[in-house]
Structure formats: structure tokens, C-alpha cells
N, C-alpha and C positions, 0 to 999 in steps of 0.2 A: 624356379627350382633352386632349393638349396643346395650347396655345398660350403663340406667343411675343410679350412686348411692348415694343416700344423707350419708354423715359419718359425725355425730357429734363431736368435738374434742375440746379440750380444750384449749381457746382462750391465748396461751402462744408463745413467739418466739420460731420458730425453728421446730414447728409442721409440719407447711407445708414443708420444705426441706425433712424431715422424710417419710413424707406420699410419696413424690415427688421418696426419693432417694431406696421406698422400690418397687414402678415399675418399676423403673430404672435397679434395682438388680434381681429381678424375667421376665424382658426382657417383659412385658406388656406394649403397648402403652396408654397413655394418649390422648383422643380423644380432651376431652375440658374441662377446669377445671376453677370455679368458686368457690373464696370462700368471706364469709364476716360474719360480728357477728349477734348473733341471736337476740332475746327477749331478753335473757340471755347475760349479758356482759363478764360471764366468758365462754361464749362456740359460738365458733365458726360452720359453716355447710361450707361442702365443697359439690358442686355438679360438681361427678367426671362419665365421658362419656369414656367408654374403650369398645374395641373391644373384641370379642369374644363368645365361645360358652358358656354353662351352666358349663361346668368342668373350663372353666375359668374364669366365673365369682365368683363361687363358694372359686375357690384357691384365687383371688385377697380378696372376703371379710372378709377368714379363718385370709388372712397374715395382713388385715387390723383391724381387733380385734386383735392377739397379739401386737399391738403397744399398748405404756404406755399409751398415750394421747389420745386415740380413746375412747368414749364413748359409740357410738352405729353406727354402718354401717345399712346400709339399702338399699334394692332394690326397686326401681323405675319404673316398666311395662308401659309401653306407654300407656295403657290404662286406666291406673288408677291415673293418674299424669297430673299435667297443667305443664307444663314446655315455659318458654319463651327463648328467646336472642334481645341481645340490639346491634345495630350496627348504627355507626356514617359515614355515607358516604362523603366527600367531591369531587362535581361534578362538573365540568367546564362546566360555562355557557356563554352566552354573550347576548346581548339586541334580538336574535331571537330564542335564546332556553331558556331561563328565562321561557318563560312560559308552554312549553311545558312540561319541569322537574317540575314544580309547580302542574301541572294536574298529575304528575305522583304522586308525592307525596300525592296528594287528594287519590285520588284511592286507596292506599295504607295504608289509614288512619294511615301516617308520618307525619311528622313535619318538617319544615327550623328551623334551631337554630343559622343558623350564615347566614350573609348575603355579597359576596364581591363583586368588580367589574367584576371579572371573575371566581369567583365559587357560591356554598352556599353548606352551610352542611346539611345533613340529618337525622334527629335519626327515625329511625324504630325498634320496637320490634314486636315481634312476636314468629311461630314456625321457626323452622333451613330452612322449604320450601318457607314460605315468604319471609324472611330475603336473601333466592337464587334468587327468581324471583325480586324483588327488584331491587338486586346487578347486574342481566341481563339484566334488562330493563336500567336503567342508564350507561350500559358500554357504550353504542353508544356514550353519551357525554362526556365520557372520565374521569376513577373514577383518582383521582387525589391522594387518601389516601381512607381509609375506615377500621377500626377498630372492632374487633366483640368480645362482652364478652363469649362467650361461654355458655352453656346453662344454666340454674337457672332453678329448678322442684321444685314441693311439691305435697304432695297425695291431692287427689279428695276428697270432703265431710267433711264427721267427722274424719277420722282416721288421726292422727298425727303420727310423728316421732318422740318417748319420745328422755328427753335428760337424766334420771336419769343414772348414772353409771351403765356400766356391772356388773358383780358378776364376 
């Protein structure tokens, strides 16, 4: 089972290799990991996707509070979260599939962002099941590169994910 978790941290070098090298060391996979700065220029959010059941997610958020630089971990429930991903597709066209990939990307409510003789690129976001159908419907033309950020979540509604210091 996936789960997603937002862990606030303090926008310093070296943070992330830390965070990186303590799944590393406890043998937990990293599904998909985004990070970038918040509101706050001194605190970064990493939104990190790892496998497992509740005793593992449990021990990843335990070993992710004892880091220095960790401010607040937090669990993410698929139902209580928007979570998106961004993916850039470069797809090989020519003057009789130009438009067919063009309808695709309508449907899709995607975008052309680059335009060549014989490709054009695609940005789509969405959930992880768009961002698949997408990426299956353009293999016929032949994905040429195709990049994906991994997933970015925040909660539903009012409730936020403070960023004050643990105790």
C-alpha cells in the first residue's frame, strides 16, 4: 500500500541527502519524492510516497522526527488530500499525426509547450492515473523522453500542516 507524507524541514543544504540516506539505512523504498520551499523561505516541504503497511509507516515517521532538521512529518490519507503530478512528454509526430496527438491532448485538458518538426512536448498534470492513461495513449506515437515530478499533496479544506518546531 502506498502512502503519501508531507515532512517539513528546514530549508538548509544537506537536508535532503539526510532524509534520503535515513531510508536508505532502514532498507524503505522511496516511491516518489518531491520537494521545494514553502510560504516560509526558511522551510522547505518534501512530499515523500513509500510503500508499506501502518507498522511501516509508523517506523518511517518515528525515524523521520528524530532528524535535526525535520520540523513536522505528517500523514497524507488519499482521501483527505489533493495531491497532483506534472509530466512532460515528448511525442513523435509528423504532418498525419500532428493532429490526432493534438485531440489527444484536448481530452486530456494538456497542453503543447514545445512545438518541432517531428515531435512536440506535452505537459499534463494531474492524479498518478491520468498522468498513466495519458502516457498509454501516446505510446503508439512513440514517447521519445517523458519526465514525471512525482507526486505534490496538501490536505483538503481548512486543516493545514503547521510548520512551528517540534518540542
Amino acid at each position: 500500500m502506498k502512502r503519501t507524507l508531507a515532512v517539513l524541514v528546514e530549508n538548509r543544504p544537506g537536508v535532503l541527502t539526510r532524509v534520503a540516506g535515513l531510508f536508505s539505512r532502514r532498507g524503505f523504498n522511496i516511491e516518489s519524492l518531491a520537494v521545494g520551499v514553502t510560504e516560509n523561505p526558511d522551510t522547505s516541504r518534501m512530499t515523500i510516497v513509500v510503500s508499506g503497511d501502518d507498522r511501516v509507516l509508523e517506523q518511517v515517521m518515528k525515524q523521520l522526527n528524530k532528524l535535526i532538521d525535520v520540523i513536522r512529518v505528517s500523514d497524507l490519507p488519499a482521501e483527505e488530500a489533493v495531491n497532483r503530478e506534472l509530466a512532460l512528454i515528448k511525442v513523435g509526430v509528423d504532418s498525419t499525426t500532428r493532429a490526432e496527438v493534438m485531440q489527444i491532448v484536448d481530452v486530456f485538458r494538456a497542453k503543447i509547450v514545445d512545438v518541432g518538426i517531428k515531435s512536440v512536448v506535452v505537459e499534463v498534470t494531474g492524479d498518478e492515473s491520468k498522468i498513466n492513461a495519458m502516457e498509454q495513449l501516446l505510446r503508439q506515437f512513440g514517447i521519445k523522453e517523458m519526465v514525471r515530478t512525482g507526486k505534490i499533496a496538501m490536505n483538503r479544506g481548512a486543516k493545514v500542516v503547521q510548520t512551528e518546531k517540534k518540542a
